[in-house]
C-alpha positions as CSV (number, residue, x, y, z in Angstrom):
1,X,70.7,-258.8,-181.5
2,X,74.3,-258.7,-182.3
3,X,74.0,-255.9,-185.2
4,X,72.4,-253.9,-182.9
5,X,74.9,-254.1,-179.4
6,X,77.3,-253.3,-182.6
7,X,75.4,-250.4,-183.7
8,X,75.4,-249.4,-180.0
9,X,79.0,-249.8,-179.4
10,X,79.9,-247.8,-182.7
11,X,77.6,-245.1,-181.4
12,X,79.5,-245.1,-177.9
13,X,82.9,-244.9,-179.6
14,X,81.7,-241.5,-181.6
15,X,80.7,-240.2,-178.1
16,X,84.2,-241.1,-177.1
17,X,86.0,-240.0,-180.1
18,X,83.8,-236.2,-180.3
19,X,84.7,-236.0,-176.2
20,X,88.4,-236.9,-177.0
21,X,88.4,-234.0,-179.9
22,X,86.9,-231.6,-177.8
23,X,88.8,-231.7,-174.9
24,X,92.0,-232.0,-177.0
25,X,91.0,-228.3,-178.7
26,X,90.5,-227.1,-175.4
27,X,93.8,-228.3,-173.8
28,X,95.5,-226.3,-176.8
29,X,93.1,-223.3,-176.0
30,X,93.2,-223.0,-172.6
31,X,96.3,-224.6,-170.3
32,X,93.8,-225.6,-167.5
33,X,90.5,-226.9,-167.5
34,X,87.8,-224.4,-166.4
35,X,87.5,-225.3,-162.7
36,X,91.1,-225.7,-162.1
37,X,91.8,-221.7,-164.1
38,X,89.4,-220.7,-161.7
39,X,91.3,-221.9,-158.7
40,X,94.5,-221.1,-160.4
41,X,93.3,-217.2,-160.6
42,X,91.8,-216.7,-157.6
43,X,95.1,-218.5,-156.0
44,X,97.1,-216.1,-157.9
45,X,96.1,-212.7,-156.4
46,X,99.1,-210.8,-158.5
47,X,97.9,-212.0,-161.6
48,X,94.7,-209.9,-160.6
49,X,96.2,-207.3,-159.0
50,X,97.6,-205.3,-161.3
51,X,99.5,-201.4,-161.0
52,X,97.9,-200.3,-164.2
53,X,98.2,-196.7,-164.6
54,X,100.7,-196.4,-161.0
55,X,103.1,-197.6,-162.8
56,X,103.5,-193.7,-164.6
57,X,101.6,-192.2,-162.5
58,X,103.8,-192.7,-159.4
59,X,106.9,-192.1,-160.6
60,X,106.0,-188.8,-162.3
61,X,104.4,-187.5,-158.8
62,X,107.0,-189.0,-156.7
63,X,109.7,-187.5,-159.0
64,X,108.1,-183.6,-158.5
65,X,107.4,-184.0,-154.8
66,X,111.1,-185.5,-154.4
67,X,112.3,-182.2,-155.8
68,X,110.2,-179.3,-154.6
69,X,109.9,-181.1,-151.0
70,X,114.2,-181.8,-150.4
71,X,114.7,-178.1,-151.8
72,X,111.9,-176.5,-149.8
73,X,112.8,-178.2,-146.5
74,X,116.8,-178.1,-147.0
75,X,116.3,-174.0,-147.5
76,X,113.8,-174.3,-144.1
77,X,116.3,-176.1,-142.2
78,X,119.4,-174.0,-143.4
79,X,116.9,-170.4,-142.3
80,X,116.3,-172.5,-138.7
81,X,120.1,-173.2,-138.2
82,X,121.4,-170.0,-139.5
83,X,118.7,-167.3,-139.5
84,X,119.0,-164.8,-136.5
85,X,115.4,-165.1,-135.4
86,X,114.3,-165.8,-131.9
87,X,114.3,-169.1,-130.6
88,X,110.9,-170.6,-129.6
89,X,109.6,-173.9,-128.9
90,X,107.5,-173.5,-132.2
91,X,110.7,-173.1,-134.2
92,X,111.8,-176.6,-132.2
93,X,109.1,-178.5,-133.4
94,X,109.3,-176.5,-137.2
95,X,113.2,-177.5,-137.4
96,X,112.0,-181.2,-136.5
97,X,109.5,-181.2,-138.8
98,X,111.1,-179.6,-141.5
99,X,113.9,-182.2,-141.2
100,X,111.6,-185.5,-141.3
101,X,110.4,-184.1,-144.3
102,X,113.5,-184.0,-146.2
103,X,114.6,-187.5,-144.7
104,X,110.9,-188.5,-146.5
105,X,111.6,-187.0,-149.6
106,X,115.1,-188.8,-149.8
107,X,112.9,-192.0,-149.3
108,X,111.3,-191.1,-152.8
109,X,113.7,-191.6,-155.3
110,X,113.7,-195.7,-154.1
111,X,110.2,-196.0,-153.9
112,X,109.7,-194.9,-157.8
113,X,113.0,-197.6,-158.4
114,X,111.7,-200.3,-156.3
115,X,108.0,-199.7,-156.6
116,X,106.9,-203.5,-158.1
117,X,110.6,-204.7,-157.8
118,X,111.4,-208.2,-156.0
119,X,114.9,-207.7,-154.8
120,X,116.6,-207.4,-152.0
121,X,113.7,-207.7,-149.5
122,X,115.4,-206.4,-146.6
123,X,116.2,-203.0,-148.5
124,X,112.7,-202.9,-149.4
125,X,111.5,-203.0,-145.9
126,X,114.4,-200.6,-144.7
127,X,112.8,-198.1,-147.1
128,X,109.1,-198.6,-146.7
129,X,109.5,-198.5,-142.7
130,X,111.4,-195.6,-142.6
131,X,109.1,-193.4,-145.2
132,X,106.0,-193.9,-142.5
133,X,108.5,-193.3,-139.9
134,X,108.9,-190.2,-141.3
135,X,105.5,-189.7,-141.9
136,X,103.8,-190.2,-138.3
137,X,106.7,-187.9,-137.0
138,X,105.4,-185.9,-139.4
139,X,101.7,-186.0,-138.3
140,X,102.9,-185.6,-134.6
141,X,104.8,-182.4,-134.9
142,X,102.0,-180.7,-136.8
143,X,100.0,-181.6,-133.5
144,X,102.0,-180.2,-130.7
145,X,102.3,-177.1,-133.1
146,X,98.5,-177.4,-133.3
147,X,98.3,-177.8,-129.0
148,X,100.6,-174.6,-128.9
149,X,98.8,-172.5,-131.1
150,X,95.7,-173.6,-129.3
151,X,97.3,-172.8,-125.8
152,X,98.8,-169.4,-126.7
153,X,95.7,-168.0,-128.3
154,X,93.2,-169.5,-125.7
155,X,95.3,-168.6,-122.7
156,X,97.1,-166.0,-123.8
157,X,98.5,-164.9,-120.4
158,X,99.5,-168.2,-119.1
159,X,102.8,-169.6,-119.2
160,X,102.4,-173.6,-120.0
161,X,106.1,-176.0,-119.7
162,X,105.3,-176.8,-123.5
163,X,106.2,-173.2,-124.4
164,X,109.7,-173.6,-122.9
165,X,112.5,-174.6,-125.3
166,X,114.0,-177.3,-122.6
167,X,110.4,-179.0,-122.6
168,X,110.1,-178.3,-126.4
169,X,113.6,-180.2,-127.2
170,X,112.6,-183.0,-124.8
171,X,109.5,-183.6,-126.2
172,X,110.9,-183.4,-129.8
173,X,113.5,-185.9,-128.4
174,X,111.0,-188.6,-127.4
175,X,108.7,-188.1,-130.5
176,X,111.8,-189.6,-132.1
177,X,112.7,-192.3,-129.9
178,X,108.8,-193.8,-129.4
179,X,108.1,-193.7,-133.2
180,X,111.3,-195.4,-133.8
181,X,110.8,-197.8,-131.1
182,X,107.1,-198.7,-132.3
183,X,108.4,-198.6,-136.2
184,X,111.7,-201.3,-135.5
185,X,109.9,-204.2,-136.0
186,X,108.7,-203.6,-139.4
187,X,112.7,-202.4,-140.8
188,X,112.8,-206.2,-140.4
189,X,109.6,-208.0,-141.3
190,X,109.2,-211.3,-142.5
191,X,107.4,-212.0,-145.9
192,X,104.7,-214.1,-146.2
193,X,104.7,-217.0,-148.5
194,X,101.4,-215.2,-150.9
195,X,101.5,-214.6,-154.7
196,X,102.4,-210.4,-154.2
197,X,104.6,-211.2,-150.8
198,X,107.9,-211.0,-152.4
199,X,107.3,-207.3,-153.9
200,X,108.5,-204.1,-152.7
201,X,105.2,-201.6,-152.8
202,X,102.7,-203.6,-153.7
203,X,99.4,-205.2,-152.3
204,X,101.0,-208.1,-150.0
205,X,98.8,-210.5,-147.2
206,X,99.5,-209.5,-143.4
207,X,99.7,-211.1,-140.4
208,X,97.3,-210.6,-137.7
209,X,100.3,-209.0,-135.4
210,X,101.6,-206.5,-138.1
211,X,97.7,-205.3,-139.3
212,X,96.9,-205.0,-135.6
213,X,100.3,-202.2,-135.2
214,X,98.3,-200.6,-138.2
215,X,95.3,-200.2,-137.1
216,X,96.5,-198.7,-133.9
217,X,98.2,-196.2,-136.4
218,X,94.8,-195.3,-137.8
219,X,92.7,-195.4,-134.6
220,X,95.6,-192.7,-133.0
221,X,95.4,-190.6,-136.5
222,X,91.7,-190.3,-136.3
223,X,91.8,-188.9,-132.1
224,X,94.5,-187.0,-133.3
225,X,92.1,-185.4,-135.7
226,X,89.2,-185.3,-133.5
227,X,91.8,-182.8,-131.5
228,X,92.9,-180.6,-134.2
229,X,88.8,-180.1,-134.9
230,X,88.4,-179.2,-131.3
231,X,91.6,-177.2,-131.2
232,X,91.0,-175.6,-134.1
233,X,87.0,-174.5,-133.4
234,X,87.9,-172.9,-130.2
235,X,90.8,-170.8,-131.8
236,X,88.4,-169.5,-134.6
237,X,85.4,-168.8,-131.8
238,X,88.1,-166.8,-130.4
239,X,89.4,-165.2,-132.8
240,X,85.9,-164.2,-134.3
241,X,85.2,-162.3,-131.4
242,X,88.4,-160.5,-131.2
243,X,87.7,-159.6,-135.0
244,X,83.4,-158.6,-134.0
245,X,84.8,-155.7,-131.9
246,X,84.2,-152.8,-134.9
247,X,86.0,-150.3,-132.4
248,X,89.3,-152.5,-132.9
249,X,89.8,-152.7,-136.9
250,X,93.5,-152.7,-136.3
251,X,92.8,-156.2,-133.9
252,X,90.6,-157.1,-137.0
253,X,92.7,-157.4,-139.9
254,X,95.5,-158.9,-137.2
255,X,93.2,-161.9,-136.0
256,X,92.0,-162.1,-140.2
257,X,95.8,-162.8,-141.1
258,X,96.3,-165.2,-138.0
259,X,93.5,-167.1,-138.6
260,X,94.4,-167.6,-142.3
261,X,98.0,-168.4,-141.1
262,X,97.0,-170.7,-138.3
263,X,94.5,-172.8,-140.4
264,X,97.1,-173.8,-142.6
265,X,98.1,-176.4,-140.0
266,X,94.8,-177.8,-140.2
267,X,94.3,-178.0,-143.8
268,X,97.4,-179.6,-144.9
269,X,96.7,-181.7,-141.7
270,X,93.4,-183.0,-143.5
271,X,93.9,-182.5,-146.9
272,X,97.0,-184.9,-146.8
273,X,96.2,-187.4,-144.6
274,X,92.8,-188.2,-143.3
275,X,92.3,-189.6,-147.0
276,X,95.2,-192.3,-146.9
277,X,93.9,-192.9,-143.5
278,X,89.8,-193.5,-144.4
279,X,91.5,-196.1,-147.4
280,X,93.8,-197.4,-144.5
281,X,90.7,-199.8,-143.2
282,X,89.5,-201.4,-145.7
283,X,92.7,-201.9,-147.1
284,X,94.4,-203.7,-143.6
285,X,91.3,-205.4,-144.1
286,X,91.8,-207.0,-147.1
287,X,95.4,-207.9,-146.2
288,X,94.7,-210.4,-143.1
289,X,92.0,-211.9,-145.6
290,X,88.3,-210.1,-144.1
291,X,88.0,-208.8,-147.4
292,X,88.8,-211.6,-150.2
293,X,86.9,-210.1,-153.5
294,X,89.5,-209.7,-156.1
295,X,88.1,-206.5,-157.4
296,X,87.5,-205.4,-154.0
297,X,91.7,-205.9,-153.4
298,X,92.6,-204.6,-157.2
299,X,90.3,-201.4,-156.5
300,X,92.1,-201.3,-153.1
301,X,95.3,-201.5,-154.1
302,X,94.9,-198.5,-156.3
303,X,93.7,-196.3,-153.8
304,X,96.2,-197.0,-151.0
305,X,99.0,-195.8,-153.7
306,X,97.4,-192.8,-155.0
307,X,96.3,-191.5,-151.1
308,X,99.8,-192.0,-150.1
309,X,101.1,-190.4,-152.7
310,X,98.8,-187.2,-151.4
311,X,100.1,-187.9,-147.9
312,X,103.6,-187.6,-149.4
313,X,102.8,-184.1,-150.7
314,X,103.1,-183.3,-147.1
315,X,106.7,-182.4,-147.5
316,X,106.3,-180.4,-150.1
317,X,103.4,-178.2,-148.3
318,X,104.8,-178.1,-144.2
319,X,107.7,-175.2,-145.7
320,X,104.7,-172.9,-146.6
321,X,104.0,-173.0,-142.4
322,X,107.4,-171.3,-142.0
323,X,107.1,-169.2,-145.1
324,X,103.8,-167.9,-145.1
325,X,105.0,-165.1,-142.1
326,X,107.5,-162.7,-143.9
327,X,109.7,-162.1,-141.2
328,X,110.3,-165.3,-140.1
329,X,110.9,-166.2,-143.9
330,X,114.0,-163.4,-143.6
331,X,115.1,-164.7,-140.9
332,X,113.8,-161.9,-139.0
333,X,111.3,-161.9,-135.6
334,X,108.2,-159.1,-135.3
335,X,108.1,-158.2,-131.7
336,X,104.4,-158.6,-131.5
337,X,102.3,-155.9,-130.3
338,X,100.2,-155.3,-126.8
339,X,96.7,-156.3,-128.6
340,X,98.1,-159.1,-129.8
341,X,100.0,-160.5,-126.4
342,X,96.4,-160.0,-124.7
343,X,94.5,-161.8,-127.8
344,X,97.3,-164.2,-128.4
345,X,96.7,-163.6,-132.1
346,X,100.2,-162.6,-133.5
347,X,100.8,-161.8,-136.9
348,X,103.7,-163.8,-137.5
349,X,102.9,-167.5,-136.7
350,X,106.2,-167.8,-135.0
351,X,105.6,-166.2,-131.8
């Protein structure tokens, strides 16, 4: 019996001995064992979540829409203040608009410097809060320019307080002050304590408070957007019958050119921000947690950067508003013409 608890005991230490050398090649392969890399990784969101191709991308985009968008809305805002044409309450909102452009183009050159940087937090959140500052203002002067387009061409012969320039400057005024108001607390937002938290622009967990304020963001986007569709389908019904009268070829080509001016609203309107907005969900989503798939955050991630980046383009595209109508581009005002008073199709979009 004794050779044979030997024999067993020598077989045991092999076991041991093979176990011992395997698991010391792994520990020189791999610096955690396969369930704690797992944990580790998942754990580690910014090892996952990566920039990739942003990180040229971004700055080569930013960089063009920096330029073209402070030189386009700097020459806007030099015609408002200096040109000689008539003051209306669509120039107010234009002049407003034109300037929280520029002030989101200066925002530009710090997002491309800071974009995965760490340091200094509180700079990083001066920055991002005031670029969607910027941006909503944005998004809210292109809709009261939208609700007076709608109410001069629909009820041409009534006079509505929003067409006056004291109501006009008062409004511009509290757009201003409400989105300033509703942006403060996010110029000085804590960080949470997650693997991406302490970078600039980057994929980063929120708290419930902070994606709740987004969401409300997106929900008013999206009924702002339900009212530029309904604005905007009554002025073309109206406008196509204006152009169906064959007798009135003159009113035709007029209401062709003022439709084509007055949908430009509506396209940039779409074109540069309901997509950041559709990616908005699913990414607040995945930043209070309700979405946890890595891929799912990576893919995100991604997205968010290149939409806003379209929404950005904004400021480069609101100038061609103003200087799509020749006159108003010289400075100059058309005095628009009977037809068009009754119709409330003007050539030039500034009337």
């Amino acid at each position: 019996m004794e050779p044979a608890r030997a024999d067993v005991c020598s077989n045991t230490s092999c076991i041991f001995l093979s176990s011992s050398v395997a698991l010391t090649m792994d520990s020189q392969s791999t610096p955690f064992p396969a369930s704690q890399l797992t944990e580790h990784r998942l754990s580690n969101s910014c090892y996952q979540i990566q920039d990739e191709f942003l990180s040229v991308t971004l700055p080569v985009m930013y960089s063009l829409t920096f330029i073209i968008g402070l030189l386009s809305n700097a020459l806007a805002l030099w015609v408002f203040s200096c040109g000689v044409q008539r003051r209306t309450s669509i120039t107010v909102y234009m002049k407003n608009l034109a300037l929280s452009d520029l002030l989101l183009s200066l925002c530009l050159p710090f997002r491309i410097t800071f974009q995965s940087k760490s340091e200094p937090l509180i700079f990083c959140n001066i920055i991002g809060a005031f670029f969607y500052l910027n941006m909503y203002i944005s998004i809210t002067f292109l809709s009261l320019i939208s609700l007076n387009r709608y109410l001069k061409i629909i009820w041409p012969l009534q006079k509505f307080r929003i067409h006056t320039i004291s109501c006009s400057t008062m409004a511009s005024g509290v757009v201003w002050l409400v989105h300033t108001a509703f942006m403060l607390p996010f110029f000085f937002e804590t960080r949470g304590k997650g693997p991406c938290d302490h970078k600039c622009f980057h994929f980063r967990s929120k708290s419930t408070t902070a994606a709740a304020f987004n969401m409300v963001a997106v929900a008013t986007f999206f009924i702002l957007l339900l009212l530029f569709l309904y604005f905007y389908s009554k002025i073309f019904a109206k406008l196509h019958r204006v152009s169906s009268v064959k007798a009135q070829q003159l009113n035709k080509r007029t209401s062709m050119r003022a439709i084509a001016k007055t949908f430009v609203v509506l396209i940039i309107f779409i074109v540069c921000f309901t997509p950041y907005h559709i990616v908005r969900i699913p990414y607040i989503l995945a930043q209070v947690g309700a979405i946890s798939s890595l891929p799912w955050k990576q893919g995100l991630h991604l997205a968010n950067e290149l939409v806003l980046c379209i929404s950005a383009l904004n400021s480069c595209l609101d100038p061609v508003i103003f200087f799509s109508c020749p006159a108003a581009s010289r400075g100059l005002s058309s005095a628009p013409s009977r037809t068009e008073k009754e119709t409330g199709t003007t050539s030039c979009f500034f009337h």
